[in-house]
C-alpha positions, -999 to 999 in steps of 0.1 A, spaced: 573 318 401 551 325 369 526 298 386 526 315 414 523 352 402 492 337 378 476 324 407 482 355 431 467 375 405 433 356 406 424 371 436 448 406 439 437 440 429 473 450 431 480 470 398 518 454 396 506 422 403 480 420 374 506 435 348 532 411 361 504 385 351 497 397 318 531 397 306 534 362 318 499 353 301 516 367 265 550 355 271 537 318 274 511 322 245 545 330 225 563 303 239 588 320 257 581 302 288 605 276 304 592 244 292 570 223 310 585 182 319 570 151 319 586 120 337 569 86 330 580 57 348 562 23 345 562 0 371 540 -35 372 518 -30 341 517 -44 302 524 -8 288 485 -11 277 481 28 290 515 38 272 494 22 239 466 37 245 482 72 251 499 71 217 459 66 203 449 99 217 429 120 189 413 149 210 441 162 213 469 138 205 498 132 226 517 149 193 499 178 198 510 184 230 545 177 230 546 198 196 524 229 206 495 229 185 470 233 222 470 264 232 487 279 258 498 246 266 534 250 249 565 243 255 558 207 267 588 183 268 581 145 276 617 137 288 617 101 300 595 76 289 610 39 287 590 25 255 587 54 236 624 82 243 655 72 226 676 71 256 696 41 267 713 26 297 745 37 293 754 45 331 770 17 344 794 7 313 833 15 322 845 16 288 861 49 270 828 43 251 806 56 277 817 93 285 809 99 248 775 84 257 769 98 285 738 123 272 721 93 261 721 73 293 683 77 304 691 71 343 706 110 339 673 117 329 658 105 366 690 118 388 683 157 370 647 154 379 656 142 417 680 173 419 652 199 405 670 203 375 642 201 351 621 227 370 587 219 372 575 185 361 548 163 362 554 131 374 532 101 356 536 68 370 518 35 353 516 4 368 513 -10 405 540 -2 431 553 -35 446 562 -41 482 600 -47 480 607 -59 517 590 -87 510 612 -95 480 642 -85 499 638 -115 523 646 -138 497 678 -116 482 653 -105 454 634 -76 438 599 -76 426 600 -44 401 629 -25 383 631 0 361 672 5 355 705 2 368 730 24 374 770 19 388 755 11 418 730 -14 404 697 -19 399 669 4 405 635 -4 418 602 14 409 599 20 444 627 38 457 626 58 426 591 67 433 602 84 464 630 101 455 613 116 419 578 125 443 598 147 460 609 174 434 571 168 412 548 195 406 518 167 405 522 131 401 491 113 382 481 79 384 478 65 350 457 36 346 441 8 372 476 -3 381 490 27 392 459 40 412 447 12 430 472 -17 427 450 -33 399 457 -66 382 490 -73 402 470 -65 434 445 -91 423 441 -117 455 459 -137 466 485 -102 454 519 -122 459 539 -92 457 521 -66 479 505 -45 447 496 -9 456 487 19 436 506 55 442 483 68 470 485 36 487 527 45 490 527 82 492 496 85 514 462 102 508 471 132 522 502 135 501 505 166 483 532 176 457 558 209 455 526 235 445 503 217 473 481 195 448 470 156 456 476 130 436 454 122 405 440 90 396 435 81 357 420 43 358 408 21 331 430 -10 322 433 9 297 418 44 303 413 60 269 442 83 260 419 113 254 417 109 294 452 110 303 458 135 277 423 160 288 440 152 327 478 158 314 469 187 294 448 202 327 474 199 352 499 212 329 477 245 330 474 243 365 511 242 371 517 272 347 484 291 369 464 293 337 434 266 356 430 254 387 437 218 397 407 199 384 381 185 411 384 150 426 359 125 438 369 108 470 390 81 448 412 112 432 397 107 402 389 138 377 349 145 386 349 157 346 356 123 337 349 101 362 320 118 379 287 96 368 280 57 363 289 46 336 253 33 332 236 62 339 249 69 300 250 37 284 233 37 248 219 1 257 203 20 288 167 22 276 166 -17 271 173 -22 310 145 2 320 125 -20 294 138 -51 313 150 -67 276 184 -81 286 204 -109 266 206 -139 261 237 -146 241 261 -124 225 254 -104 196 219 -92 208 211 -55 213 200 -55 242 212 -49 276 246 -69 289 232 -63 321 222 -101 324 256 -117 314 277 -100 339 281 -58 329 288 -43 365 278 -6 345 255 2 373 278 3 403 310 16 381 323 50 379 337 54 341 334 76 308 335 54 282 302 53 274 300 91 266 340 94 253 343 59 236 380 48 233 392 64 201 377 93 187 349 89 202 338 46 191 347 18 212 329 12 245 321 -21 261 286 -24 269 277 -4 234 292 -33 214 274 -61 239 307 -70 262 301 -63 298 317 -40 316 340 -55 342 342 -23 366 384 -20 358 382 17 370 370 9 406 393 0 431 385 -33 445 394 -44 401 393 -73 396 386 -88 426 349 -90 440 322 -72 435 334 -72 396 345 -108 394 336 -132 384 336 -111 355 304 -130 340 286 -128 367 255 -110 370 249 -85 398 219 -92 424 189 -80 411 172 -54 425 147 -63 456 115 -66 444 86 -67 473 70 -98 468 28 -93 454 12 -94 494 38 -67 505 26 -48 476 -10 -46 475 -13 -44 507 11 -9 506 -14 0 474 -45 -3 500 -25 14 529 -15 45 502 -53 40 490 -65 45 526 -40 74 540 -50 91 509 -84 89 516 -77 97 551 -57 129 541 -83 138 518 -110 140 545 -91 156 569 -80 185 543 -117 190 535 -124 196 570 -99 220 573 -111 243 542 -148 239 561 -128 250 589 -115 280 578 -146 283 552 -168 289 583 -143 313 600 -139 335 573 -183 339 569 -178 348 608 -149 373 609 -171 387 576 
């Protein structure tokens, strides 16, 4: 409702509607707003993103969760396999378990599928499997839990938690486009999020689902994204603009050569030759010109750590096609631009030469033209 009222009041003149919004604008700088939930569930991945989240410097994931960005608390991260406290706890039948019960973290998941955590943003890393093939064979590709019923697979829990989600976000290569697991020949029918929910899927307030890639992205970029869409669910911003990947245009929205600090040296055509030169990686495989990616203007933490800056090539791992062709092999160098060979281009210098000349001429006799209309007319 507070979203909502925010957002109304963006375009109403209505005198009970913009009080109604100023009071909520004061109540949440006070924190006296219901808090604000964040489900992460991991799926096919190495936990890299969850890593690189707890480096976040600008601003930290601490900041968040404690309240130190503005407007931005109450924030509550209430599941997160590596990093909450909670347990499996669910399925055990002893006396034990009913004294346990708060602790089980499956809870956590059934709440969220009832609505019982209000709004929440749903953050899923790692690739989304395709059980039925697994199923054939009596088996499962991905879970995540079990509860008295039995185990729990990233998929179906996908589905159910979607439903209730203010956003969902895509965190990292895996969970937008399938990434390393969908690598070919992809034995387990890898996806990313969008590939599952759909393209057109939109959430409980009407907003897409956002892509964060990298393998790792930087944690400043999930937590920038996170920190965004948690604004946008309380009406405070609106939802950030996406490219045609769903990727954040205020991150993702240049090459990531167009910014490279070894950029000068591939306009000079000085490339290298081994590793360890300061030149550009351009030659030993850096697929920067046909890649959509920050790093070169955020670096990885606070700001230092980029690929091509430190001579590694950049192997395109924000794209979607990662890491299958055109970004592997990931050595490989792209195909150089097409040069015209030395006929083709002298004999366009003497065309330009000659329709210059020609243009020339013909201008001149216009302005004698007009030159001798004008003495007439005078």
């Amino acid at each position: 409702m507070a979203a909502a009222i925010l957002s109304l009041a963006r375009f109403s003149s209505d005198p009970v509607v913009k009080a109604a919004a100023k009071d909520i604008e004061k109540s949440i700088a006070q924190g006296e707003q219901p808090a604000l939930h964040i489900v992460w569930v991991q799926g096919q991945a190495c936990s890299g993103c969850t890593v690189s989240l707890l480096n976040s410097t600008d601003p930290s994931i601490v900041d968040v969760l404690i309240g130190q960005v503005k407007e931005l608390s109450p924030v509550v991260l209430d599941y997160h396999p590596t990093i909450m406290p909670q347990w499996g706890v669910e399925h055990l039948s002893s006396k034990a378990a009913e004294s346990v019960e708060e602790w089980s973290a499956v809870s956590i998941l059934r709440k969220a599928e009832r609505g019982e955590l209000g709004p929440y943003v749903l953050v899923v890393e790692g690739a989304v499997p395709d059980e039925t093939t697994a199923a054939m064979t009596g088996g499962r590709w991905c879970t995540i839990g079990e509860d008295k019923a039995g185990p729990l697979t990233l998929t179906e829990e996908l589905l159910s938690l979607a439903g209730n989600a203010a956003v969902v976000l895509a965190v990292g290569s895996c969970a937008a486009f399938g990434g390393i697991p969908h690598g070919s020949p992809n034995p387990t029918g890898a996806k990313g999020v969008m590939d599952v929910l759909g393209a057109n899927w939109k959430s409980s307030l009407g907003l897409p689902i956002i892509n964060i890639p990298g393998c790792p992205p930087a944690g400043d970029w999930i937590v920038k994204t996170v920190a965004h869409l948690l604004l946008t669910v309380k009406g405070i911003l609106p939802a950030p603009k996406l490219d045609k990947e769903h990727r954040p245009t205020f991150l993702y929205g240049w090459l990531m050569h167009d910014k490279c600090p070894r950029g000068s040296y591939y306009a000079a055509g000085q490339f290298i030759n081994k590793y360890g030169e300061p030149y550009c990686v351009y030659s030993m495989g850096c697929k920067g010109p046909i890649v959509h990616c920050p790093i070169t203007v955020t670096g990885f933490v606070e700001g230092t750590g980029m690929c091509s800056a430190f001579g590694s090539p950049c192997i395109g791992c924000t794209m979607r096609e990662f890491p299958d062709p055109p970004y592997s092999p990931f050595l490989k160098a792209l195909p150089a631009p097409v040069i015209p060979p030395a006929e083709a281009l002298a004999a366009a210098a003497v065309i330009g030469v000659a329709a210059g000349a020609l243009g020339s001429h013909v201008l001149k006799a216009k302005k004698k033209v007009i030159s001798k209309s004008s003495s007439k007319e005078g």
